[in-house]
KEKE-3310 file (N, C-alpha, C; in steps of 0.2 Angstrom, whole numbers, plus 5000, padded with zeros to 4 digits):
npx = (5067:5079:5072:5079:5083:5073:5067:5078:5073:5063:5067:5074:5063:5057:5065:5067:5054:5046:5047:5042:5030:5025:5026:5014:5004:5004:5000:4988:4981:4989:4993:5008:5016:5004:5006:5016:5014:5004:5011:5019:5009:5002:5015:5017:5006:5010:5022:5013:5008:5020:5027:5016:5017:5028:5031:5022:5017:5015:5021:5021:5011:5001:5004:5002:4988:4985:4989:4979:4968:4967:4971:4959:4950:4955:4953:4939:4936:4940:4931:4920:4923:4921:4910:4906:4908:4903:4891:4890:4897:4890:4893:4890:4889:4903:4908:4915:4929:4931:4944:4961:4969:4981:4989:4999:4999:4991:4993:4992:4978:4971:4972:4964:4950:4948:4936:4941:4944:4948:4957:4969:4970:4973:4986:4993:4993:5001:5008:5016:5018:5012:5006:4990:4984:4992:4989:4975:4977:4984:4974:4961:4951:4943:4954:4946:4937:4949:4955:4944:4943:4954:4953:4946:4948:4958:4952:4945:4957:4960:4953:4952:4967:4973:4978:4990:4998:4990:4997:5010:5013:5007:5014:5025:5033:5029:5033:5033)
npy = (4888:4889:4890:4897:4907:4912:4919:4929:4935:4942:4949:4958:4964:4970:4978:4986:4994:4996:5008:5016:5011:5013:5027:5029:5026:5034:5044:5043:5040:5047:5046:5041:5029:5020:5019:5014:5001:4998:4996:4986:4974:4974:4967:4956:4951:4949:4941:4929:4926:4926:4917:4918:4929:4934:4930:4937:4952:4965:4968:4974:4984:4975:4977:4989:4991:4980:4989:5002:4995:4990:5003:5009:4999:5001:5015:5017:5008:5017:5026:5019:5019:5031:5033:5025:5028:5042:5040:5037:5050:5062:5076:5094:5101:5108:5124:5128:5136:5148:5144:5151:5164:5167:5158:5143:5131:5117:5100:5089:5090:5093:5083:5074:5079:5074:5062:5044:5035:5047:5052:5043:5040:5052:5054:5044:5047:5059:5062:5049:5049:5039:5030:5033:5019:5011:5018:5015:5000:4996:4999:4993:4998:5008:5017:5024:5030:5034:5044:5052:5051:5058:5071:5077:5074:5083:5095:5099:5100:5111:5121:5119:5123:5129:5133:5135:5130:5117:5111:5112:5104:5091:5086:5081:5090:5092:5084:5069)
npz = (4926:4940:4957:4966:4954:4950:4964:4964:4952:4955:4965:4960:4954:4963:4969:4958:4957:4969:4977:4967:4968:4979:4981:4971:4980:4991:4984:4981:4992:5003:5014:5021:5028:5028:5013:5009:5014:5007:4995:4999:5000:4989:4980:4988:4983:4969:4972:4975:4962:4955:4946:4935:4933:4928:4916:4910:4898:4904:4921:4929:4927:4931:4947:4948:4947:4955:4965:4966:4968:4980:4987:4984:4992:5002:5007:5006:5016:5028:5027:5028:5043:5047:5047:5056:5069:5067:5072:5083:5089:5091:5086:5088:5068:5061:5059:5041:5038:5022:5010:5013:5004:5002:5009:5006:4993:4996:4989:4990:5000:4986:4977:4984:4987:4973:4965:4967:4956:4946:4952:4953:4938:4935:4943:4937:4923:4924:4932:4934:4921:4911:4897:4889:4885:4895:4907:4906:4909:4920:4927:4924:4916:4900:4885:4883:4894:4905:4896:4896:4910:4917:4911:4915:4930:4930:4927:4934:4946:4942:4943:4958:4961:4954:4936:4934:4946:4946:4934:4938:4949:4950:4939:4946:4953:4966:4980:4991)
capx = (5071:5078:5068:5084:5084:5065:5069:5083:5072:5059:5069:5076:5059:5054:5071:5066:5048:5046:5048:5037:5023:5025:5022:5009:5000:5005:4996:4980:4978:4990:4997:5018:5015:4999:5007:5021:5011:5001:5016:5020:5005:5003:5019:5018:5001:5012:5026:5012:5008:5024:5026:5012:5015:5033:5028:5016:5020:5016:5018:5021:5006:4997:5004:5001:4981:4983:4989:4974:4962:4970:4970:4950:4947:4955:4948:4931:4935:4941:4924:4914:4925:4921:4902:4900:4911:4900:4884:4890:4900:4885:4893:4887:4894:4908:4909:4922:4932:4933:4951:4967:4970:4989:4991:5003:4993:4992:4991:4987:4971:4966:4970:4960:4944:4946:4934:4946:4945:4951:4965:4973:4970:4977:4992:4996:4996:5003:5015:5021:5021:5010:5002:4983:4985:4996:4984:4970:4979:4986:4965:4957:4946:4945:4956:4941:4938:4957:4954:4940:4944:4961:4952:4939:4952:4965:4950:4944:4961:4966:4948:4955:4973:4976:4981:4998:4998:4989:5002:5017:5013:5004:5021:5029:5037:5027:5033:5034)
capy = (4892:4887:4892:4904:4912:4915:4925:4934:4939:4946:4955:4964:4967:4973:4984:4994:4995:4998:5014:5021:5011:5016:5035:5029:5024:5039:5052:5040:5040:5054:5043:5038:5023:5017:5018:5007:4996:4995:4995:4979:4969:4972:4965:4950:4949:4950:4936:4926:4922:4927:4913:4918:4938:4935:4930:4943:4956:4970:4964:4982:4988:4973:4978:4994:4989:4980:4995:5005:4991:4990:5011:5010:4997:5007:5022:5013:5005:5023:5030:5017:5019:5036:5035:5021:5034:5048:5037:5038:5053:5065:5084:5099:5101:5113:5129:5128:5145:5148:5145:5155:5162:5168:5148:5137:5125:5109:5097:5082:5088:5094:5077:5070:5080:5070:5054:5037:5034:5053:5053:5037:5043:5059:5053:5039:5051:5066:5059:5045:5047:5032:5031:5032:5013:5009:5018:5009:4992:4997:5002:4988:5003:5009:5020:5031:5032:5036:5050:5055:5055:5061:5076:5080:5076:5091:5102:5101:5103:5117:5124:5120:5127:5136:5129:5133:5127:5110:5106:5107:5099:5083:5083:5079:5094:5092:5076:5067)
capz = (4930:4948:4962:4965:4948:4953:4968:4963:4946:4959:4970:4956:4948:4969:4970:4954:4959:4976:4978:4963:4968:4988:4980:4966:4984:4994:4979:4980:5000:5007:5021:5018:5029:5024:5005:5008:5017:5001:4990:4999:4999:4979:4981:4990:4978:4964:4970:4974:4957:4951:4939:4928:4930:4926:4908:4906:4896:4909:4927:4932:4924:4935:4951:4948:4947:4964:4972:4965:4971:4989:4989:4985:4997:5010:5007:5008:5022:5030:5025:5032:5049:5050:5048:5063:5074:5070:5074:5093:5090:5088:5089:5080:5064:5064:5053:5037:5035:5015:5008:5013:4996:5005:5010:5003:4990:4998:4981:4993:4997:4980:4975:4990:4985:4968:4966:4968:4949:4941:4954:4951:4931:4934:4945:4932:4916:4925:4939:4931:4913:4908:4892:4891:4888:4900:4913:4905:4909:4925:4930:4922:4912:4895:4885:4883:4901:4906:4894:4900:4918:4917:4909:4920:4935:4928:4925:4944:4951:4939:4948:4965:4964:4948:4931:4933:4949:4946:4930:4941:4956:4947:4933:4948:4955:4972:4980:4998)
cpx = (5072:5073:5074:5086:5079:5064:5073:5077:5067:5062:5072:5070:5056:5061:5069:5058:5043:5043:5044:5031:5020:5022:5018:5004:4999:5001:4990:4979:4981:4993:5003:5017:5010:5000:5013:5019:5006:5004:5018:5016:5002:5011:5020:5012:5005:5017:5020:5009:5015:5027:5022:5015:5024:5036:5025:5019:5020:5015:5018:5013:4998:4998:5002:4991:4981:4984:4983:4970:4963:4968:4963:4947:4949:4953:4942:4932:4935:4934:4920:4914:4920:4913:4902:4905:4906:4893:4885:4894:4894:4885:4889:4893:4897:4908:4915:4925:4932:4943:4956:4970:4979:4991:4996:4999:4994:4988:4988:4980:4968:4968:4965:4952:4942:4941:4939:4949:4950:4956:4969:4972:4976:4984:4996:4998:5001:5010:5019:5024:5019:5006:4994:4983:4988:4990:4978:4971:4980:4979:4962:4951:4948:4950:4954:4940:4943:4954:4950:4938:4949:4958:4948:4944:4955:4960:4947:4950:4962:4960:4950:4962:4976:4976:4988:5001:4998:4994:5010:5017:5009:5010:5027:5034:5037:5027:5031:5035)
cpy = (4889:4891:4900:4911:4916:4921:4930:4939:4944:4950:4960:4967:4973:4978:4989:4995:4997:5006:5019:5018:5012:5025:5034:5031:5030:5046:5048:5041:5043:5051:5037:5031:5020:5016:5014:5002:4992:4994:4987:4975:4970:4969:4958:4947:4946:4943:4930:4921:4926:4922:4913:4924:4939:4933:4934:4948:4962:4968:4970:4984:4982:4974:4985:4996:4988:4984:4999:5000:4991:5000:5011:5008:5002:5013:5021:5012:5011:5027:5027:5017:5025:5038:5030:5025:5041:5046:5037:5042:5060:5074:5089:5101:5107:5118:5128:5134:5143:5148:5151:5156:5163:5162:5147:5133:5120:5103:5091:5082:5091:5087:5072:5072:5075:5063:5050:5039:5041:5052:5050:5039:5047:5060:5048:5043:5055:5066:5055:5043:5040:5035:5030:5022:5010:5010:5013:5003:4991:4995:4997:4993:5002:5013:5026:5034:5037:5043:5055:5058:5058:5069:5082:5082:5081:5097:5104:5103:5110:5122:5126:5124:5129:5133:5129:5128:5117:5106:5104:5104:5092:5081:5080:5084:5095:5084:5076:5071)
cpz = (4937:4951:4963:4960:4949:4956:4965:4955:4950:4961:4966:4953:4956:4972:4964:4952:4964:4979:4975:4966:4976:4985:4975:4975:4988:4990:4980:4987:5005:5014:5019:5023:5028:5015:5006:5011:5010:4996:4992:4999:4993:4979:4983:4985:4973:4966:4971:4969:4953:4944:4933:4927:4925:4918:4903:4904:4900:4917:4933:4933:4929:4944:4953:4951:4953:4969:4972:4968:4980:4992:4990:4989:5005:5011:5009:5014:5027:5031:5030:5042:5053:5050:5055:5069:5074:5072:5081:5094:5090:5089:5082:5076:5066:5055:5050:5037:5026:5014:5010:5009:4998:5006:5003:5000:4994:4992:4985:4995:4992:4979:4980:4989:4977:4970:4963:4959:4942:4944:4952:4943:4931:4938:4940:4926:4920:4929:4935:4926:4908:4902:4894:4893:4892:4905:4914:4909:4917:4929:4930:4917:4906:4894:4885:4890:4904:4903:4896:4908:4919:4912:4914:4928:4934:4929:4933:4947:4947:4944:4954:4965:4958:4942:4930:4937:4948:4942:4934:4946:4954:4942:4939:4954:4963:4975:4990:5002)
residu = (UNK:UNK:UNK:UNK:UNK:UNK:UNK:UNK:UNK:UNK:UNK:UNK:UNK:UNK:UNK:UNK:UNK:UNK:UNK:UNK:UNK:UNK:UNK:UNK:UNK:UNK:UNK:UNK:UNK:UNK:UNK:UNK:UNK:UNK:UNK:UNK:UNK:UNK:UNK:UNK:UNK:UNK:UNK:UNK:UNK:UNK:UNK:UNK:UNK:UNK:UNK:UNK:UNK:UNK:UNK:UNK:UNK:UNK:UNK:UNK:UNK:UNK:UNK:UNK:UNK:UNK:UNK:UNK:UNK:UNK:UNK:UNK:UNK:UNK:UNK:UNK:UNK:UNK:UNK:UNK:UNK:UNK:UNK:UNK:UNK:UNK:UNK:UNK:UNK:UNK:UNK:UNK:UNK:UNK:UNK:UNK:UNK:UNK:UNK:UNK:UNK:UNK:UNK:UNK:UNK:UNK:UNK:UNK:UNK:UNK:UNK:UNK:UNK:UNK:UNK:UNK:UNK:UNK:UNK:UNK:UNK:UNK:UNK:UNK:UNK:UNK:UNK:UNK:UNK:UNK:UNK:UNK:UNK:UNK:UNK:UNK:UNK:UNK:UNK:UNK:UNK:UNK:UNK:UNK:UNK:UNK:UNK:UNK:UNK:UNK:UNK:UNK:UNK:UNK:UNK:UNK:UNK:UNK:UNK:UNK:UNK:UNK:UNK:UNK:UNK:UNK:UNK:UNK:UNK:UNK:UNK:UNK:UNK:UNK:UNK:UNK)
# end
């Protein structure tokens, strides 16, 4: 293939991909610029072996991983920010009020209480309609895992915001 056919196969695989894996990133980390920022650097991941992925049977299902590994790190890295802040920020802790059962659910932080790994589960089955396998491949996990995070993740938010709640704000019905 020309170098030209090359690009052009990319930009068409990054015109119908862009966009899902900007809000894959955006359900995993809760901030619309920091998810397109990581929709495009698994992207630039992705064209820079694009000669092998573009072979590969799923190269979706690999970009999809690099957004999940990019989301983890930044999270991590977010975490670690906000301990070397409170090491010279030294106030006293601040009392929580319990839930406003009146309030508007907010799905972004029940998925935000999730641990990394159910969310990106429970966003991939739920949001986007992957199969366990698919999830699995995306994740680098099992298909037992998947199942079993994606069970566990559904059972905690239905905890946090209802079971009705949870199923139609993770099917998709609660967006950006």
């Amino acid at each position: 293939m020309l170098v030209d056919d090359r690009s052009a196969e990319f930009h068409h695989f990054f015109e119908r991909h862009h966009a899902e894996l900007a809000r894959f990133a955006w359900l995993l980390i809760g901030e619309a610029e920091a998810a397109d920022d990581l929709a495009a650097d698994a992207l630039v991941a992705l064209w820079q072996r694009w000669d092998r992925m573009r072979q590969a049977e799923q190269p979706l299902a690999y970009a999809r991983g690099v957004v999940a590994n990019l989301a983890k790190e930044r999270i991590r890295s977010a975490t670690r920010e906000r301990r070397r802040t409170a090491l010279f920020w030294s106030r006293a802790p601040q009392q929580v009020q319990g839930p406003d059962v009146a309030a508007v659910v907010d799905v972004r932080a029940a998925l935000d209480r999730l641990p990394f790994r159910k969310r990106a589960c429970v966003v991939l089955r739920h949001a986007f309609d992957l199969s366990e396998k698919e999830t699995a491949l995306a994740l680098g996990i099992s298909v037992g895992a998947v199942k079993s995070q994606t069970s566990k993740g559904m059972a905690e938010l239905e905890r946090v915001l209802g079971a009705r709640a949870a199923g139609n704000a993770i099917a998709g019905r609660a967006s950006r």
